[in-house]
C-alpha positions as a Markdown table, in Angstrom:
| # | Residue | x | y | z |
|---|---|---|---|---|
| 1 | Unk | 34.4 | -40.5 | -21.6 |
| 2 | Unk | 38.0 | -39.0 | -20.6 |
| 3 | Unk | 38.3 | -35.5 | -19.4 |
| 4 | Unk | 39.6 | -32.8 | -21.6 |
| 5 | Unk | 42.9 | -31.9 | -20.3 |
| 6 | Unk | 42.2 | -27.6 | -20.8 |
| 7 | Unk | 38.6 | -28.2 | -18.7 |
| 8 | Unk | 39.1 | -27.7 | -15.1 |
| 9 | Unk | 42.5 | -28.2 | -14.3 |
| 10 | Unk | 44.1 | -25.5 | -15.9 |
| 11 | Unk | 43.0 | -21.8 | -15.7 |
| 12 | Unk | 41.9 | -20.5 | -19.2 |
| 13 | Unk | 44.7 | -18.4 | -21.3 |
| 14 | Unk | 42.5 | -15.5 | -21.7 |
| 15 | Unk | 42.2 | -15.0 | -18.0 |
| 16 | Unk | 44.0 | -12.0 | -16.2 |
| 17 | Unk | 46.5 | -12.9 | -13.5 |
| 18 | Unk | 45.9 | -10.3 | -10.4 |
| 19 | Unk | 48.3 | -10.6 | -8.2 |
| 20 | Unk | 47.4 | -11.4 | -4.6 |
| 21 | Unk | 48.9 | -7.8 | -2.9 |
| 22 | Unk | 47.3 | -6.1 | -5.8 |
| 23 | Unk | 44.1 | -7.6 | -4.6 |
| 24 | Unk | 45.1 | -7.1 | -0.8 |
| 25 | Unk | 46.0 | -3.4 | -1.6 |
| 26 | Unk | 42.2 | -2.4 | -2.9 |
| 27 | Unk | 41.1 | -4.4 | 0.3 |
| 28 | Unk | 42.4 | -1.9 | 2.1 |
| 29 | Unk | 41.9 | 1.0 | 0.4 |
| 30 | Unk | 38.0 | 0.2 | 0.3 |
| 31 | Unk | 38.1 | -0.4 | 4.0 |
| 32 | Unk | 39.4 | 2.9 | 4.5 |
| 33 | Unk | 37.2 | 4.9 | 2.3 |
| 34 | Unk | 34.5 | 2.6 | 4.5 |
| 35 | Unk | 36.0 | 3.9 | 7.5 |
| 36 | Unk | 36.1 | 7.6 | 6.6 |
| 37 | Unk | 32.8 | 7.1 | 5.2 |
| 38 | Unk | 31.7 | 6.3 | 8.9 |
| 39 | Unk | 33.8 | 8.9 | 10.3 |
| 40 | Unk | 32.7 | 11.3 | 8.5 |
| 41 | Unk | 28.9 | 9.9 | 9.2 |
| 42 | Unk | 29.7 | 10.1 | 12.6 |
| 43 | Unk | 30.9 | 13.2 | 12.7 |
| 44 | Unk | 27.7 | 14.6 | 10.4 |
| 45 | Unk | 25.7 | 12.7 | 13.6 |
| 46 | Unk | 27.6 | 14.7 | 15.7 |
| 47 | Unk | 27.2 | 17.8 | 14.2 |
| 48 | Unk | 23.4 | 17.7 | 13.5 |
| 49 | Unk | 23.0 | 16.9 | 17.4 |
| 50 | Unk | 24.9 | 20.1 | 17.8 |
| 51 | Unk | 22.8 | 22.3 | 15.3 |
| 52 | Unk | 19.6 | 20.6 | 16.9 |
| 53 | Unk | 20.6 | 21.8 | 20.1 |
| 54 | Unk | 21.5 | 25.3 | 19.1 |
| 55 | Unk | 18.2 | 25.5 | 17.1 |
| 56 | Unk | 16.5 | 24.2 | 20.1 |
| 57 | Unk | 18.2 | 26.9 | 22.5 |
| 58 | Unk | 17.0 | 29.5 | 19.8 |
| 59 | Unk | 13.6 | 28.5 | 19.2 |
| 60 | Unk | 13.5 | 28.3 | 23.1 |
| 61 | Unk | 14.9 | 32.2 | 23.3 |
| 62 | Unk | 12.8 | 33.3 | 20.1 |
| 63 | Unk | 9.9 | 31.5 | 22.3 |
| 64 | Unk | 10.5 | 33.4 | 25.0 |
| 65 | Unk | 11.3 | 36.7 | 23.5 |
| 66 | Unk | 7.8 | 36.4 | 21.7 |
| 67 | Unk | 6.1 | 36.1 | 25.0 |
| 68 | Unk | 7.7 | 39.1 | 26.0 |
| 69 | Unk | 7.2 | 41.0 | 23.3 |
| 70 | Unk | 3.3 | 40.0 | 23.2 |
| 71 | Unk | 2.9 | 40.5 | 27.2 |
| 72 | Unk | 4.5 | 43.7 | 26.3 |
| 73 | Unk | 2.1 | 44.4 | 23.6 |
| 74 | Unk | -0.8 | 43.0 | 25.9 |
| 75 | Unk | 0.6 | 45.8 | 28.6 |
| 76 | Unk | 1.0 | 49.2 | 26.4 |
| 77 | Unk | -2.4 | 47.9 | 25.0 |
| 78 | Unk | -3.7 | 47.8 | 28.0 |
| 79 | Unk | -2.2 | 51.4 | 29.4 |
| 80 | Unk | -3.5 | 52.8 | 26.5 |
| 81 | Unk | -6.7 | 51.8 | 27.1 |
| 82 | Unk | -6.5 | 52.9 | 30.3 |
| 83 | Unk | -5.5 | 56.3 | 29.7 |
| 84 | Unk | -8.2 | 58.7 | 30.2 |
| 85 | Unk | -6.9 | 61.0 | 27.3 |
| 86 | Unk | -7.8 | 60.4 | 23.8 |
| 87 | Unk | -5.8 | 59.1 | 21.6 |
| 88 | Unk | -5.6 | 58.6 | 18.3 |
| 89 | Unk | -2.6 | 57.6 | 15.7 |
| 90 | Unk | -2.1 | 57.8 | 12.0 |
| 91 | Unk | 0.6 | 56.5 | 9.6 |
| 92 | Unk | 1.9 | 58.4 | 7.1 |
| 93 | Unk | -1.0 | 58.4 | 4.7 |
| 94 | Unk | -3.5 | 59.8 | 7.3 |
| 95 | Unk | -5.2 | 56.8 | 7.8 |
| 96 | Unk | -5.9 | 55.7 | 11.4 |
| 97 | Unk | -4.2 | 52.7 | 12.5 |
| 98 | Unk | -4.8 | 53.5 | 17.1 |
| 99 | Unk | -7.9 | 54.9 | 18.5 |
| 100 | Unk | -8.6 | 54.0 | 22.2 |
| 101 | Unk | -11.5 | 54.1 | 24.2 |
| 102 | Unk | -11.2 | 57.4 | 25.6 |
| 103 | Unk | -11.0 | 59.0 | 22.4 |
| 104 | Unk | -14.5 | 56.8 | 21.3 |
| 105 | Unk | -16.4 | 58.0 | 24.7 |
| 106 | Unk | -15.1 | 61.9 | 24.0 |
| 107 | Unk | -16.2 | 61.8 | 20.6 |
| 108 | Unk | -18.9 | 59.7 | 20.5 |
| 109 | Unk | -17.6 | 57.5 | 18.0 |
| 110 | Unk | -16.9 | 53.4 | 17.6 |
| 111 | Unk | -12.9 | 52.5 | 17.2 |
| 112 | Unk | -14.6 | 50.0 | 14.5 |
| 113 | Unk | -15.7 | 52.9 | 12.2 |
| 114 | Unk | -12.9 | 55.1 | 12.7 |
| 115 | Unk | -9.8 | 52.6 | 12.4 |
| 116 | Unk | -8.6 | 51.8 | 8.7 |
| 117 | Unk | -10.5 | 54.8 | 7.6 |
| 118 | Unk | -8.8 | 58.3 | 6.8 |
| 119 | Unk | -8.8 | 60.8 | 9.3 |
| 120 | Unk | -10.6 | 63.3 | 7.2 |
| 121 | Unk | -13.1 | 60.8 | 6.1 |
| 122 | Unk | -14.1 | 60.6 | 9.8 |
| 123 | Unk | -13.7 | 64.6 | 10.3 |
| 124 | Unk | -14.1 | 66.2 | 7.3 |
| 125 | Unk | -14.2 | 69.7 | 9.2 |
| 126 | Unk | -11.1 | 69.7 | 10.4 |
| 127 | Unk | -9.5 | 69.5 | 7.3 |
| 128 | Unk | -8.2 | 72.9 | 7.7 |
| 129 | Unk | -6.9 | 72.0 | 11.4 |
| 130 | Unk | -3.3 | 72.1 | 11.9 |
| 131 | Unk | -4.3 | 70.8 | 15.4 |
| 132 | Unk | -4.7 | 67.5 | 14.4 |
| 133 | Unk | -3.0 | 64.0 | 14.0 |
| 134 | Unk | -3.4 | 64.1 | 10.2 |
| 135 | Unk | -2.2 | 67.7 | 9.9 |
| 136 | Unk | 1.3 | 66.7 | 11.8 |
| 137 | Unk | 1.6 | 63.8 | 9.8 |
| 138 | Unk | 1.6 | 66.0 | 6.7 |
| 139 | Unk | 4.0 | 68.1 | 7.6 |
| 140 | Unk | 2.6 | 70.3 | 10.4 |
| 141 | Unk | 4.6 | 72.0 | 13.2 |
| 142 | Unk | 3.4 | 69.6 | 16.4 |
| 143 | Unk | 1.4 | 71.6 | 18.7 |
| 144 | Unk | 1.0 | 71.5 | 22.9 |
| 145 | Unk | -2.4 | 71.2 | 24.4 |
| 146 | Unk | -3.6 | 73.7 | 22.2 |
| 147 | Unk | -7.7 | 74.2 | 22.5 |
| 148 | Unk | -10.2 | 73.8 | 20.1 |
| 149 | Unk | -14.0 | 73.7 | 20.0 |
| 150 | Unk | -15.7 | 70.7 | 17.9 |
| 151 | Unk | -18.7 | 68.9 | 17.6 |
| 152 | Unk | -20.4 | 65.5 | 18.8 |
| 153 | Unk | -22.8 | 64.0 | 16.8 |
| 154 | Unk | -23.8 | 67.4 | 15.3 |
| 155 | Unk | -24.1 | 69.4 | 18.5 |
| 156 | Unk | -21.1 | 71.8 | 19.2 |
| 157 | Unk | -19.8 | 73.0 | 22.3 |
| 158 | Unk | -17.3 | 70.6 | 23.4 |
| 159 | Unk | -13.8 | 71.7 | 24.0 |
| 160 | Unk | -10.8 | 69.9 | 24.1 |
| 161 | Unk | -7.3 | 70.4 | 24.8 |
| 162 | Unk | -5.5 | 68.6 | 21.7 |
| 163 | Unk | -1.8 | 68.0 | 21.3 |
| 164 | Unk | 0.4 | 66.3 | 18.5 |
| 165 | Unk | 3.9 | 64.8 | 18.1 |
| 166 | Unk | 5.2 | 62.4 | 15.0 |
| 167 | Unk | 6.4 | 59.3 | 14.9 |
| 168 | Unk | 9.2 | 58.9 | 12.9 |
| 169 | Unk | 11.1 | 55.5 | 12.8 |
| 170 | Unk | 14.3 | 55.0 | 10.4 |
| 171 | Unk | 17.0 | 52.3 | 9.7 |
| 172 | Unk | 18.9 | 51.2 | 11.6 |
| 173 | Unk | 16.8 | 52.4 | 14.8 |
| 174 | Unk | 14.6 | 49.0 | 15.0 |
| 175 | Unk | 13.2 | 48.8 | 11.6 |
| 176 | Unk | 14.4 | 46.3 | 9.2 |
| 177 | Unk | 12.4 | 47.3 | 6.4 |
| 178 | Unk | 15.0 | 49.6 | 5.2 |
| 179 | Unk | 12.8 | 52.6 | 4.3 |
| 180 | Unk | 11.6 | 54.9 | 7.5 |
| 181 | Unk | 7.8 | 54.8 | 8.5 |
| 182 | Unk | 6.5 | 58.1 | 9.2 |
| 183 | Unk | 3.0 | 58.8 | 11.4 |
| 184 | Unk | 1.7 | 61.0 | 14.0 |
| 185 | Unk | -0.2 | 60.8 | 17.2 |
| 186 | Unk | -2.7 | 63.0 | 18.7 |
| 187 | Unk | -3.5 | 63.1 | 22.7 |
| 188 | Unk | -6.5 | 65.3 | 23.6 |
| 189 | Unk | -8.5 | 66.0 | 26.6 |
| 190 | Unk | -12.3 | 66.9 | 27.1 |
| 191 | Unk | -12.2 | 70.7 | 29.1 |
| 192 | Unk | -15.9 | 71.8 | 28.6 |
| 193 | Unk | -16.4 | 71.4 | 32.4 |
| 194 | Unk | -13.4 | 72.3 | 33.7 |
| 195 | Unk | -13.9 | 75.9 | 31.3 |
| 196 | Unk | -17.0 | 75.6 | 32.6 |
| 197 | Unk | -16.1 | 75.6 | 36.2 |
| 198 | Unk | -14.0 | 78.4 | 35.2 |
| 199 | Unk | -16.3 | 80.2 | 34.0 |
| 200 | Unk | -18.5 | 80.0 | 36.7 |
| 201 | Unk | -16.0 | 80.5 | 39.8 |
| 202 | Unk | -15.3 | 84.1 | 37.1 |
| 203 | Unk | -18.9 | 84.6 | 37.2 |
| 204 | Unk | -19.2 | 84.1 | 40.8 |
| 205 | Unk | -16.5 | 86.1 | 41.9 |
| 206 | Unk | -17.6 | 88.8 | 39.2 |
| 207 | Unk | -21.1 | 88.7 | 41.1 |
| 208 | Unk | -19.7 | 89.1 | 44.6 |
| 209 | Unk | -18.0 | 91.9 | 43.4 |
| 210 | Unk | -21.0 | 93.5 | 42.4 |
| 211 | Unk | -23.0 | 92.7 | 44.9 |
| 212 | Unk | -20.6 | 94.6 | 47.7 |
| 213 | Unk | -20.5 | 97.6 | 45.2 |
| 214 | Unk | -24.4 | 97.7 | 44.7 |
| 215 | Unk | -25.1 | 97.5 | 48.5 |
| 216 | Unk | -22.4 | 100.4 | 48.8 |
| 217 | Unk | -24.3 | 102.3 | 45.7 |
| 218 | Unk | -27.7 | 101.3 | 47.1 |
| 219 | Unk | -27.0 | 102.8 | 51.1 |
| 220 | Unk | -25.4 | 105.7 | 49.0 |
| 221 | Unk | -28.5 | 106.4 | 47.3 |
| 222 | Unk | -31.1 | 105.4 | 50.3 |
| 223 | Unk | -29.9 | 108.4 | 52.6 |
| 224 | Unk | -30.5 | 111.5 | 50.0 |
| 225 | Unk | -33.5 | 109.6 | 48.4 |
| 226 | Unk | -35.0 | 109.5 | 52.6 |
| 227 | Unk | -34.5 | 113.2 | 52.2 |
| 228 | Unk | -36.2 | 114.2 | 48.7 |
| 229 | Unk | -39.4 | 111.9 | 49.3 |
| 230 | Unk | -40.0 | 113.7 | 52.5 |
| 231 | Unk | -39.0 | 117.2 | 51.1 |
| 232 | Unk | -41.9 | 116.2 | 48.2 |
| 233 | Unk | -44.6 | 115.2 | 50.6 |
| 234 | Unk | -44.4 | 118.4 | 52.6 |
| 235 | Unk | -44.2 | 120.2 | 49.1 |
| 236 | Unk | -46.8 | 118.4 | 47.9 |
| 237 | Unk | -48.9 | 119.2 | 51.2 |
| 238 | Unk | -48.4 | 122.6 | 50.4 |
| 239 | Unk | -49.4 | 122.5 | 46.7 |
| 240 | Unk | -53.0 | 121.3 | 47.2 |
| 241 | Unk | -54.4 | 124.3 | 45.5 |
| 242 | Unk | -51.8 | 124.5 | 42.8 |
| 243 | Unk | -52.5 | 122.0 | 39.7 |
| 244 | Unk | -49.1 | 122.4 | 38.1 |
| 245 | Unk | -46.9 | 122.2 | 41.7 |
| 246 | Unk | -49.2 | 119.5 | 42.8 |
| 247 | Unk | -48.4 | 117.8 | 38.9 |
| 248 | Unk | -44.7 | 118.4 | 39.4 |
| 249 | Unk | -44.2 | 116.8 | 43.5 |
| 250 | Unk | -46.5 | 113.7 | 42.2 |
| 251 | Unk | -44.1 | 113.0 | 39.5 |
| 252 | Unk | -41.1 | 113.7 | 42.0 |
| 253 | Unk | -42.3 | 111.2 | 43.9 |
| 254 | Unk | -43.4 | 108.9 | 41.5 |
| 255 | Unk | -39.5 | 108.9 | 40.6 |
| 256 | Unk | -38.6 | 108.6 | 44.2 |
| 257 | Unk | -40.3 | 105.9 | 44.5 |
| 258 | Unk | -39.4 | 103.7 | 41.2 |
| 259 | Unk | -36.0 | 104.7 | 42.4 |
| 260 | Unk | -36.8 | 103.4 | 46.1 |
| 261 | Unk | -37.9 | 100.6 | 44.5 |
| 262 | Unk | -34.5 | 99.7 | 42.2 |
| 263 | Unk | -32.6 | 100.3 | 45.7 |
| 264 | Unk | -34.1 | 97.4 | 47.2 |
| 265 | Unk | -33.9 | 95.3 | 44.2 |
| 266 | Unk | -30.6 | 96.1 | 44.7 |
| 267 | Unk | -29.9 | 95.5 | 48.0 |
| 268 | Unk | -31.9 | 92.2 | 47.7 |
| 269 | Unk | -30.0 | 91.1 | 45.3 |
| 270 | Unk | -26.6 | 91.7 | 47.0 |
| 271 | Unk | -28.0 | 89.8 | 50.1 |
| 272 | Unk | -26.7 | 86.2 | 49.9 |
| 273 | Unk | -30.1 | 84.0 | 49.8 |
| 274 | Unk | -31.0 | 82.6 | 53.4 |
| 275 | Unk | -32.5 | 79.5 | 52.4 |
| 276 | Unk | -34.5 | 77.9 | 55.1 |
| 277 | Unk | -35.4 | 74.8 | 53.3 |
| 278 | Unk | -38.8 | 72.8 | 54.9 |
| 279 | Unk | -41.2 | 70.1 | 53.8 |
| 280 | Unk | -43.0 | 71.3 | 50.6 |
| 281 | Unk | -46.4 | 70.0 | 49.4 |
| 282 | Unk | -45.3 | 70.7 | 45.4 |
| 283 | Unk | -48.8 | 70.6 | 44.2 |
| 284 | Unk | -50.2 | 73.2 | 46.6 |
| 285 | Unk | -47.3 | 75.2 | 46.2 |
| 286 | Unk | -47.1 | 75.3 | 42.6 |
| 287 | Unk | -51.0 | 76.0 | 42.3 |
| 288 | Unk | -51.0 | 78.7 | 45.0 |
| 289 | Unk | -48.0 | 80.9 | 43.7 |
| 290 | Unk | -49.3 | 80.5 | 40.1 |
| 291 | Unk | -53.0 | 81.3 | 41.6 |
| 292 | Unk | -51.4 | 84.4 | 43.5 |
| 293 | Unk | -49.6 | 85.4 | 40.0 |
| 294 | Unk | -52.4 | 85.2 | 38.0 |
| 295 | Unk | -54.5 | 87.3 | 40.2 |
| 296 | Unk | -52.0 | 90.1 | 40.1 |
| 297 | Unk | -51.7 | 90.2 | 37.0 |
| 298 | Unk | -55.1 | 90.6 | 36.3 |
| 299 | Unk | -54.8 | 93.3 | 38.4 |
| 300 | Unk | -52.9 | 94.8 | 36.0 |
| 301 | Unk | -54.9 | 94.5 | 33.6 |
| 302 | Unk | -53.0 | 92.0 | 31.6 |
| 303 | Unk | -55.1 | 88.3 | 30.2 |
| 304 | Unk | -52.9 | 85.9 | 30.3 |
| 305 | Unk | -54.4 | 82.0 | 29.7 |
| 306 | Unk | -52.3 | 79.8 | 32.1 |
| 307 | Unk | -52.1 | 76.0 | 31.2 |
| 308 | Unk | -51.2 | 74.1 | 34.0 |
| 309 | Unk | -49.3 | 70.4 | 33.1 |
| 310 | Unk | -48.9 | 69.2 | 36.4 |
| 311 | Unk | -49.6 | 65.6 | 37.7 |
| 312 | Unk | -52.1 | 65.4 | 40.4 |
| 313 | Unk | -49.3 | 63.8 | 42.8 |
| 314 | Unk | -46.3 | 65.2 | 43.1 |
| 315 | Unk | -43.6 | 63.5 | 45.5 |
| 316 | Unk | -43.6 | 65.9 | 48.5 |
| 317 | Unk | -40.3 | 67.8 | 48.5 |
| 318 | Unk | -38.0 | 70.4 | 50.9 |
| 319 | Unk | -37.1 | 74.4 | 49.7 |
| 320 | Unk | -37.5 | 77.6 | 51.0 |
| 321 | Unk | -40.9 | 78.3 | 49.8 |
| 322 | Unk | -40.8 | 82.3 | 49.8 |
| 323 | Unk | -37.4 | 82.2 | 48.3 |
| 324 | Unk | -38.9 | 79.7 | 45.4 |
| 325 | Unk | -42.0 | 81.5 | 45.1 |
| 326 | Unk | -40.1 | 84.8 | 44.3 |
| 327 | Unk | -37.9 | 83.1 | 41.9 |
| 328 | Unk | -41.3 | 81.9 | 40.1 |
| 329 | Unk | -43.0 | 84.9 | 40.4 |
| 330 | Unk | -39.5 | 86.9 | 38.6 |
| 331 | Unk | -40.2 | 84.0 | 35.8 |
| 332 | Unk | -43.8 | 84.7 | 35.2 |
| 333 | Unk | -43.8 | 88.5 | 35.3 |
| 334 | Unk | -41.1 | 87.6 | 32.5 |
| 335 | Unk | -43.2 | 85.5 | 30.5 |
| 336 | Unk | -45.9 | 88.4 | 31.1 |
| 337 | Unk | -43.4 | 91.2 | 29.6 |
| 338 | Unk | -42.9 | 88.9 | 26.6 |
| 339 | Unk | -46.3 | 88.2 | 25.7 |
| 340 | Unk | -47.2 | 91.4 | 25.9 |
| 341 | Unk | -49.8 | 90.5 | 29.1 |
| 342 | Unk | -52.0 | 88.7 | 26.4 |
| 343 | Unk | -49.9 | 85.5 | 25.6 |
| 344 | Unk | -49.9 | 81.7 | 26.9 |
| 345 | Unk | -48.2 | 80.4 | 29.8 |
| 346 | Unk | -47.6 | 77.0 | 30.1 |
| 347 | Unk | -46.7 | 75.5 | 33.7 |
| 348 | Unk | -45.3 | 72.1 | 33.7 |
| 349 | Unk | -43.7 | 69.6 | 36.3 |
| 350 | Unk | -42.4 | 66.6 | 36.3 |
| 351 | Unk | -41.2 | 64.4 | 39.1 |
| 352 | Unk | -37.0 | 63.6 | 38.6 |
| 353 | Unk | -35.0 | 61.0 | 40.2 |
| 354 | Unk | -34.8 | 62.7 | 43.6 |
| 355 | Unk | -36.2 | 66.1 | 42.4 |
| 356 | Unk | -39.0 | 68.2 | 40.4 |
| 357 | Unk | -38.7 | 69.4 | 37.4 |
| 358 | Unk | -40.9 | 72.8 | 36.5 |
| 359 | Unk | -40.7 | 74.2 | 32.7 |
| 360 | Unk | -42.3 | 77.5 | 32.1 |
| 361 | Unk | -43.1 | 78.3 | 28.7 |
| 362 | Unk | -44.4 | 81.4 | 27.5 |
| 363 | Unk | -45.4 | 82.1 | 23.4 |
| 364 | Unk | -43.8 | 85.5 | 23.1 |
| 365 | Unk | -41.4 | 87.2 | 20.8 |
| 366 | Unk | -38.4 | 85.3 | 22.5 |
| 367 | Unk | -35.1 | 86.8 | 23.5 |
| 368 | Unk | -33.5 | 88.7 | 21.6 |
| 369 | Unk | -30.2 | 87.0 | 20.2 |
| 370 | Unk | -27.9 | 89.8 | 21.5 |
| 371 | Unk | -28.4 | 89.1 | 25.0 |
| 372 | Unk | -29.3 | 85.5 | 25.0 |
| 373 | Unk | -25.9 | 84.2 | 26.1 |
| 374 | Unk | -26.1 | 86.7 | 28.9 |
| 375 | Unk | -29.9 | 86.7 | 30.1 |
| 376 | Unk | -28.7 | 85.6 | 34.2 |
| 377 | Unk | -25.9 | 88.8 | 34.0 |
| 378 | Unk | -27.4 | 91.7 | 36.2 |
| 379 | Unk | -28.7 | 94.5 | 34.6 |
| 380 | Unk | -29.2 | 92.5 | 31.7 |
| 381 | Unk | -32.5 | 93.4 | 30.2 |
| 382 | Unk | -34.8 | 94.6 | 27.2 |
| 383 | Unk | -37.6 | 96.2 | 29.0 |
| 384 | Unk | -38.0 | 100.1 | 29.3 |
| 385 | Unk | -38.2 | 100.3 | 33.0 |
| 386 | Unk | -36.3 | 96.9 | 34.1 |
| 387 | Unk | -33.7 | 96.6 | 36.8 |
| 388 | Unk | -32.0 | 93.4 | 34.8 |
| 389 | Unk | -31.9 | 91.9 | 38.5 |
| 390 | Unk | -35.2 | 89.4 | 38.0 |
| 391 | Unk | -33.2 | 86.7 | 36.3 |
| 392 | Unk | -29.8 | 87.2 | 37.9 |
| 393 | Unk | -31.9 | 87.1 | 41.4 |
| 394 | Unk | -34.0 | 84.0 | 40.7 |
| 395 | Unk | -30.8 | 82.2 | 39.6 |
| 396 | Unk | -29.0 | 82.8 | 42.7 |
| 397 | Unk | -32.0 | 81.6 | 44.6 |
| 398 | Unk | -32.4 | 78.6 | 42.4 |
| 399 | Unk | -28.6 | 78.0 | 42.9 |
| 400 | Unk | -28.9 | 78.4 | 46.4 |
| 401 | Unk | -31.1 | 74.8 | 46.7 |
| 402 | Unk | -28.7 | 72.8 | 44.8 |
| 403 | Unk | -30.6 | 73.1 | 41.7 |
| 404 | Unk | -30.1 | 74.7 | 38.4 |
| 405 | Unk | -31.8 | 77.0 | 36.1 |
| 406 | Unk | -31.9 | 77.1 | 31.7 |
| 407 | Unk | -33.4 | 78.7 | 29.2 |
| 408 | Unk | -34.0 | 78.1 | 25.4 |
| 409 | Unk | -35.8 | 80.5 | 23.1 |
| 410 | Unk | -35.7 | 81.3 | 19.5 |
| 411 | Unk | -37.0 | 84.5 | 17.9 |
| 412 | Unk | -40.4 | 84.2 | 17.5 |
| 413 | Unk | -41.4 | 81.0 | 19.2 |
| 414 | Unk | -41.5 | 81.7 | 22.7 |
| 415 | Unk | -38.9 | 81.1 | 25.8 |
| 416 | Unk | -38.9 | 78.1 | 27.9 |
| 417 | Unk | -37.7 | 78.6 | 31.2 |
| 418 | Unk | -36.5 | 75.2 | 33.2 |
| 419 | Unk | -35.5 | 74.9 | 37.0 |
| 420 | Unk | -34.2 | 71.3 | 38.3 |
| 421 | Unk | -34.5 | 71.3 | 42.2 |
| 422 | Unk | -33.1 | 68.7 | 44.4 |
């Protein structure tokens, strides 16, 4: 079979001649773009290597300015916590957002109940205090240790020392939220003791001031009182046949001799206490001055019932037993006078960690409220022919052993006298 001439040897008609630097030309061109292509890859490499390393160099500073900021935190956390001043912070709202654990061992409360919560919710009673963190937040003028007198757990008395300042942050100063944040903070301090030391070292000097002018007053009044108690004994002498002389010299010196008597009460009380503390047995002092008591004042015709609450044995102890029976004694004739010399007295004592305890309870009428706050002031008294010197002696006796005296009483159920020696 022969070959058909237009089969292989001869391209087809239809085809398209391309010329061979047409062909040579695209070549080139595609190995260009190819080129570029890997340039340009290249340089993509390159630049991603760069990026990488700058990203890595500010992850690395972000890292590290993170740490800092967190031991930072860690530290002002940690000085706050420290402080011995409470603190407590608010935002805007009132609500607490910083309460440290000074603030919780002043007032008694948890940072776990008081954080998140308003600051009204927590202290409702000082809603009307423009001493306060909420107060300042709200617009109150800040205040400097200003003081103020609150409760704890429902008993008042405390005072602190409170002051306030805002917080205000705006744009541009550190805060990127574009709106400012405001807040407040309050730093207070607990000053019950330190008014209470105060108030003492007043007391103290107040009662060494009294005491030099009542030993002046007292020699003042000795000399001429000598004078008209002998002057009434020879009157007296010499009105033994005259009823209504005689009458008149008795109660002379009847008045001498009350007077006499509020001279050395006087006197005795100016004295500083001599306390010559030795080994006490408590138990057989205890029973012996309230044995002693008891007698006298049957003497006087009084009927008291002593109850006597004391454990059978006592820790032996040191004091100045005449100076600690005398302060007793002043106690009980007190408890006597309130009963009206027909009541209850109740004698307890306790042993305390390195001490006794003694409570003396009486079931009078109780102090009357006027001068409760005042009962250990000289001259402070409700009795017709008192001095005002029994209670203002047996403190300084009591205070002159290391120990401490206090008294509670409420109209109408009695007084309860407690003494705390070392």
């Amino acid at each position: 079979m022969e070959a058909s001439p237009n089969t292989l040897s001869e391209p087809c008609a239809d085809a398209v001649q391309v010329p061979l630097e047409d062909w040579q030309r695209s070549v080139e061109a595609f190995t260009r773009m190819i080129d570029r292509l890997q340039a340009d890859y290249a340089e993509l490499e390159r630049r991603h290597a760069s990026l990488n390393s700058e990203l890595a160099v500010a992850n690395e500073a972000l890292r590290a300015s993170s740490d800092g900021n967190r031991r930072l935190a860690t530290y002002l956390d940690r000085i706050v916590a420290g402080v011995t001043s409470g603190i407590i912070a608010v935002d805007a709202h009132g609500v607490v957002q910083l309460f440290n654990p000074a603030a919780a061992s002043v007032l008694g409360v948890a940072a776990e109940d008081v954080i998140g919560r308003h600051y009204y919710d927590v202290w409702p009673s000082r809603k009307d205090d423009m001493a306060s963190a909420a107060a300042c937040a709200a617009g109150a003028d800040p205040v400097n240790w200003i003081r103020r007198e609150i409760s704890r757990n429902g008993v008042r008395g405390m005072v602190i020392s409170v002051s306030t300042a805002r917080l205000d942050f705006h744009p541009g100063n550190g805060d990127a939220s574009g709106a400012g944040i405001g807040g407040a903070i309050e730093v207070f301090s607990d000053v019950t003791q330190v008014e209470t030391m105060q108030s003492e070292m007043a007391r103290m000097r107040t009662l060494a001031a009294l005491g030099e002018m009542s030993a002046t007053v007292a020699h003042e009044i000795r000399n001429p009182l000598g004078g008209i108690s002998g002057f009434a004994e020879l009157l007296a002498r010499k009105a033994e046949h005259d009823p209504d002389l005689k009458d008149m010299t008795s109660n002379i010196l009847t008045g001498a001799r009350h007077l006499n008597g509020l001279v050395e009460r006087l006197l005795e009380f100016a004295r500083e206490p001599r306390v010559e503390k030795r080994p006490l047995d408590w138990n057989r002092f205890l029973g012996t001055t309230v044995d002693q008591f008891a007698e006298a004042s049957r003497h006087r015709g009084a009927r008291l019932r002593f109850v006597r609450r004391v454990p059978e044995s006592l820790p032996p102890g040191h004091g100045d037993g005449l100076c600690l029976r005398q302060a007793i004694w002043n106690i009980l004739e007190n408890a006597e006078h309130a009963t009206g010399g027909s009541g209850i007295v109740e004698i307890e004592a306790q042993p305390q960690s390195g001490g006794l305890r003694l409570r003396i309870t009486d079931n009078g009428g109780g102090i009357d409220p006027r001068i409760a706050d005042r009962v250990f002031a000289p001259f402070t008294t409700t009795k017709t022919r008192g001095t005002g010197l029994g209670l203002a002696t047996c403190k300084k006796l009591i205070e002159a052993h290391g120990g401490q005296i206090a008294i509670t009483s409420q109209p109408g159920n009695g007084t309860t006298v407690q003494v705390d020696l070392p």
